[in-house]
N, C-alpha and C positions, 0 to 999 in steps of 0.2 A: 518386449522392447528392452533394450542395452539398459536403460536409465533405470528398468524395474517397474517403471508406470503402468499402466492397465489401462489407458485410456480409451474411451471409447468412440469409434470412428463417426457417429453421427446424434443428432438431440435437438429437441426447440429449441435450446438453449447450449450454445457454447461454455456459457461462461455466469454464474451467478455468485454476485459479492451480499456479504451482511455487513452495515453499518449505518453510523448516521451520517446523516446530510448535514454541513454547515457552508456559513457563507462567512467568506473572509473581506475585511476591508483591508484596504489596501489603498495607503497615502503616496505608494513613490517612494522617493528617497527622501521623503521627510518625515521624520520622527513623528510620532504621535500626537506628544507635547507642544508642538508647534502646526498641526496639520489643517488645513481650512477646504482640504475636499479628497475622497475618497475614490478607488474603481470599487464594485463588487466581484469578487468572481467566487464562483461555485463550488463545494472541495469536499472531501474526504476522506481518510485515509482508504478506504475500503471502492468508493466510490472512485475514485480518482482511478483503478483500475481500469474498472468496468468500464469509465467512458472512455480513455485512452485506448483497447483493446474495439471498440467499436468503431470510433472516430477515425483512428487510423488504420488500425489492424483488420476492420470490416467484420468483426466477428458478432454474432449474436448474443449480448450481454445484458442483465437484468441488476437490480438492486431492490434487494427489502430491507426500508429501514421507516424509520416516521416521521410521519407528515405533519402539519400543523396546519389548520386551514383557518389561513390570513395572511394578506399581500406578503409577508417574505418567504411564507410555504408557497407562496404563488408562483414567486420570483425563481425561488428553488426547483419547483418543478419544472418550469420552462424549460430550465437552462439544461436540467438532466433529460429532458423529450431534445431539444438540442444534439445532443450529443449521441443519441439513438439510441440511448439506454431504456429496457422495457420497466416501469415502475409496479413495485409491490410494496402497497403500502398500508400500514395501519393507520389509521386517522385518527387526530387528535385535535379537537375544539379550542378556541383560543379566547381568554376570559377577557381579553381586550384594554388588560391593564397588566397583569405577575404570570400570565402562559398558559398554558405551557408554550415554548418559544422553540424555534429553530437557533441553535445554539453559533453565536459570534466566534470568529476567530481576528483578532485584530493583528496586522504586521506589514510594517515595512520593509523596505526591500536594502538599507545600509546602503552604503557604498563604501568604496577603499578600505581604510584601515577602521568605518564604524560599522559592525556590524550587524543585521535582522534582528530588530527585537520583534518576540514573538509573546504576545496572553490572549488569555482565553475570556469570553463570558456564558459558562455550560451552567448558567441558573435557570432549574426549572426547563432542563432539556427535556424534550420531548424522546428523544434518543437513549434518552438513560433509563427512561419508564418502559421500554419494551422490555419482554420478559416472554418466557417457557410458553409455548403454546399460542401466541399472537400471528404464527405464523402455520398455515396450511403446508406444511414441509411433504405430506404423501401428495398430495397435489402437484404439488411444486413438482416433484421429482419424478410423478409419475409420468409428467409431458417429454421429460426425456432432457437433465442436464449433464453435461460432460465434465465440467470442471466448477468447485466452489471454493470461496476464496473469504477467507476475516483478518482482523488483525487484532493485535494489542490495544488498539486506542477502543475501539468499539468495548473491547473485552475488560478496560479499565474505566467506564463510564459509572457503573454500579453493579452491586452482585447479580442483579435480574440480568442485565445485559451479557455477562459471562456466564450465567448459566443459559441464554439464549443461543451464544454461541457453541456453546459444550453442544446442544440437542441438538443446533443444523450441522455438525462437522458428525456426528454419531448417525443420523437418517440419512445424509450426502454417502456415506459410508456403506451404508444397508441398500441404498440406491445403487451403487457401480462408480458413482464420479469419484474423481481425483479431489484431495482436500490441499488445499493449501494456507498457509499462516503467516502474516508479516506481523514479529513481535514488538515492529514500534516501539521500544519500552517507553514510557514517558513515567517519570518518576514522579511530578508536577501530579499525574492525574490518581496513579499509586498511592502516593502518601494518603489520601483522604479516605481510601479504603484501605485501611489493613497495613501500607505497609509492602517490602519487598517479600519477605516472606510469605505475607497471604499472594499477592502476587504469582509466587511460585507455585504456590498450591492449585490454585484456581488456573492459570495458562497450562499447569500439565493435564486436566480433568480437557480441558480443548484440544490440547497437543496429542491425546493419544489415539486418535482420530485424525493424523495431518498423514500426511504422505511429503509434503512440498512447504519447506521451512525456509523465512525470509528475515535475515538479519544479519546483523555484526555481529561482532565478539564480545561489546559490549550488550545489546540485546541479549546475548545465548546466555553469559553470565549472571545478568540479573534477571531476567525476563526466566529463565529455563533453570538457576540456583547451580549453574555449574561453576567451577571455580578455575579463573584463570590460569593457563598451563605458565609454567617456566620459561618464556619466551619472549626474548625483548625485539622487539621489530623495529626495523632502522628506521620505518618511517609509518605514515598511515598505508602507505602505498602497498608497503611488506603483507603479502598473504599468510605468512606463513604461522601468524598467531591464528587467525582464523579458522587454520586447517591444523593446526596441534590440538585444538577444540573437536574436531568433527568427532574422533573417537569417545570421546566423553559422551557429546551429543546423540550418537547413535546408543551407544551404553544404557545410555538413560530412556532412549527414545527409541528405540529398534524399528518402528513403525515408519519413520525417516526413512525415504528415500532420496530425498535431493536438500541438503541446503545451498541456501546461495545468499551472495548480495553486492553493494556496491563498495567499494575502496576510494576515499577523497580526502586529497592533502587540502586543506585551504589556503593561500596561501594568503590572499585578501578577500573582500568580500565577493569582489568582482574578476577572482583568477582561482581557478582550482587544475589539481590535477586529477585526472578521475580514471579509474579502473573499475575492475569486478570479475567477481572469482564464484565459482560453484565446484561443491562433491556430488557429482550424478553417479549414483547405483555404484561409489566405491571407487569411483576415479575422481581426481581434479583439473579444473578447468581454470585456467587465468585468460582475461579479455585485454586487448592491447591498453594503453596507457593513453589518453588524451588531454593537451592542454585545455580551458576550457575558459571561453571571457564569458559571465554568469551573466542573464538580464535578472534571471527570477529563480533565487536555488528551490523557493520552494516545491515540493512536488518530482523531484527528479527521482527517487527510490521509486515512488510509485509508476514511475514514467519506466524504471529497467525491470519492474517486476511484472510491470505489462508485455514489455516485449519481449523477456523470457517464457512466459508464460502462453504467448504466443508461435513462439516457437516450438515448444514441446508441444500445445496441441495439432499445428502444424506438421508433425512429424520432420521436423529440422532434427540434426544430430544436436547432443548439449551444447555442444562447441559453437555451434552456429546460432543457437536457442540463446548462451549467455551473449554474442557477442551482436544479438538484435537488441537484447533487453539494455546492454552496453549504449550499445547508438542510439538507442531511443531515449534514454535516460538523462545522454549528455546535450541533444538536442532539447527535452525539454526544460530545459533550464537558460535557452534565449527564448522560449515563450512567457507574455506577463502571464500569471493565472497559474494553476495548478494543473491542470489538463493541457491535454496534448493537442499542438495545431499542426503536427507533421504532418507529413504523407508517409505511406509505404515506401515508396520508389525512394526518397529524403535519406528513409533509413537504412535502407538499405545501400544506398550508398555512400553511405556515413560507415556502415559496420565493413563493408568490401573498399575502405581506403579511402573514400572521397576525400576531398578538399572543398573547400571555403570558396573556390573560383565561381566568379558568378555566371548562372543559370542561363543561355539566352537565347 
C-alpha cells in the first residue's frame, strides 16, 4: 500500500483498543460548585475508539481493560455491550468501602466565553493495577486482530500500565496488526510519575512498536522529547508547525509510518474552527476547514481517530481516510457524551460537503 501499512485484509477482530474504562459525570452547563444533578456517560481515551468505530463504522471492535465488579463496573459494562464493543476483561473485587474503583472523570460542558472544567478522581483505579501478563495477548492475536490501538492516558496511569502497553504494541507487532498510538499527553497524570522526562522514556519503550501516530505538536514535543522547530504559525489552524516536526519524528521514530491529528482554533467555548492534517508514508494531507457550534468538545480527537482509522482499514486512500476521521470528529462534538451517535451515511456526508439543511 501507498501509506506503507501492511494491513491485513481479514480477522475476528478488526480493531482492538488497550485501556481503562471510566465514567464521566456530567452537570451541563453548570459548574460543579453549584451542580444539583448529573448525566453519566461512559469514556475512554482508548475505549472511545473502539466503540465509535463499532457503533458507527460497523467494524469488529474489542477492549481490554478492568473491570471492578459493583454497580458502576456494572453500569460500565452495559454501556460498553451497548456500543458493541467485545469485552476483555481482568476482574477486580470491590471492598465495598476504598476499591478498588472504576475511576471518575468529572466535567462540565462551559459555555461562551467560560470554559470546560475538567478533574479527575483515578484513587485506587483499578485500571492503573493492570500490568505485564494479565492479559492472554497469543490468544488474543491468534483469533486473528487487524489493527490495535493505546494511548498516552492509559500509558500514564502507572509504570505497570506502560509496561503493559510496551508488551501488547511488541506481540500486536509479532502478530501481523497494524499498531497505533494517541499520545494524549496529559501532564496532570505525568507529573505524579516521574515527570516529563520519565515520560519520554517510557512512551518511546511503546512507540517503537507504533506504525500509526496520534497527536499535535504539542503531544510530539512533550509526549515523544522532541524540540519545537523554528516555526511561528499564524494560527492554531497553520499546519505547518506540525509537519516541520514530522522529520524529527521520523528521525527518532523511523518505525512511523503515518502521523496525524486534529487542528482547532477555539474561538469560544461553543465556536471552534476545526481542521486536521496527516504525513501518510511521506506525503502530507490537510482536511478542509469547518466552522463548528460545539454541544459537547469532549471526545472529538477520539471521534477523528476513529474515522481515520477507519478509513485506512477500509482501504480509503489517506486523503479520504483523514477527511472521514475529519467529519466524524466534528460531528462528534454536537453529541452530549464522549462517543459517537452518528451514522456512516451522516459522515460521509459531512466529509463529501454536506450542509446543515434538514434531513426529510
Amino acid at each position: 500500500m501507498s501509506d506503507g501499512l501492511n494491513i491485513r485484509k481479514d480477522g475476528e477482530l478488526d480493531f482492538l483498543a488497550l485501556g481503562a474504562l471510566i465514567h464521566r459525570l456530567d452537570p451541563g452547563i453548570v459548574p460543579f460548585r453549584k451542580a444539583t444533578e448529573c448525566k453519566i456517560h461512559v469514556s475512554g481515551g482508548e475505549f472511545n475508539v473502539a466503540a465509535n468505530l463499532s457503533d458507527c463504522f460497523r467494524m469488529k471492535t474489542a477492549i481490554a481493560s478492568a473491570m471492578v465488579n459493583y454497580p458502576i463496573g456494572d453500569l460500565i459494562a452495559e454501556r460498553v455491550r451497548a456500543m458493541g464493543v467485545k469485552p476483555i476483561y481482568k476482574y477486580f473485587e470491590h471492598n465495598g468501602a476504598t476499591g478498588p474503583n472504576m475511576a471518575t472523570v468529572y466535567s462540565d460542558r462551559g459555555l461562551g466565553v467560560r470554559p470546560p472544567v475538567v478533574f479527575y478522581n483515578r484513587a485506587n483505579e483499578a485500571g492503573a493495577m493492570l500490568k505485564p501478563g494479565d492479559f492472554d495477548w497469543k490468544a488474543i492475536f491468534a483469533q486473528g486482530v487487524r489493527w490495535v490501538h493505546c494511548g498516552g492516558l492509559f500509558a500514564a496511569l502507572s509504570p505497570t500500565t506502560a509496561a503493559l502497553a510496551a508488551e501488547m504494541m511488541k506481540e500486536a507487532k509479532a502478530a501481523g496488526a497494524v499498531t497505533s498510538f494517541d499520545l494524549n499527553f496529559r501532564e496532570k497524570l505525568w507529573k505524579i510519575f516521574g515527570g516529563i522526562d520519565h515520560a519520554v522514556e517510557t512512551i518511546g519503550k511503546i512507540v517503537a512498536n507504533v506504525d500509526v501516530l496520534i497527536g499535535n505538536e504539542e503531544d510530539l514535543q512533550k509526549g515523544l522529547g522532541i524540540p519545537g522547530p523554528d516555526v511561528h504559525a499564524k494560527s492554531k489552524l497553520d499546519p505547518s508547525v506540525f509537519f516541520a516536526m514530522i522529520d524529527q519524528v521520523v528521525k527518532k521514530h523511523p518505525q512511523a509510518k503515518v502521523v496525524a491529528t486534529t487542528l482547532r482554533e477555539v474561538h469560544s467555548t461553543n465556536r471552534h474552527s476545526w481542521s486536521a492534517v496527516a504525513w501518510v508514508g511521506g506525503k502530507s494531507y490537510t482536511a478542509p476547514t469547518a466552522e463548528l457550534d460545539v454541544y459537547d468538545r469532549v471526545g472529538g480527537g477520539d471521534g477523528f481517530a476513529a474515522g481515520f482509522i477507519y478509513g485506512l482499514l477500509s482501504g480509503l486512500s489517506p486523503e479520504e481516510s483523514l477527511k472521514i476521521g475529519w467529519a466524524h470528529g466534528a460531528l462528534l462534538t454536537t453529541f452530549p457524551g464522549d462517543t459517537t451517535m452518528a451514522t456512516l451515511d451522516q459522515v460521509r456526508a459531512f466529509a463529501e460537503g454536506g450542509s446543515a439543511r434538514i434531513q426529510r
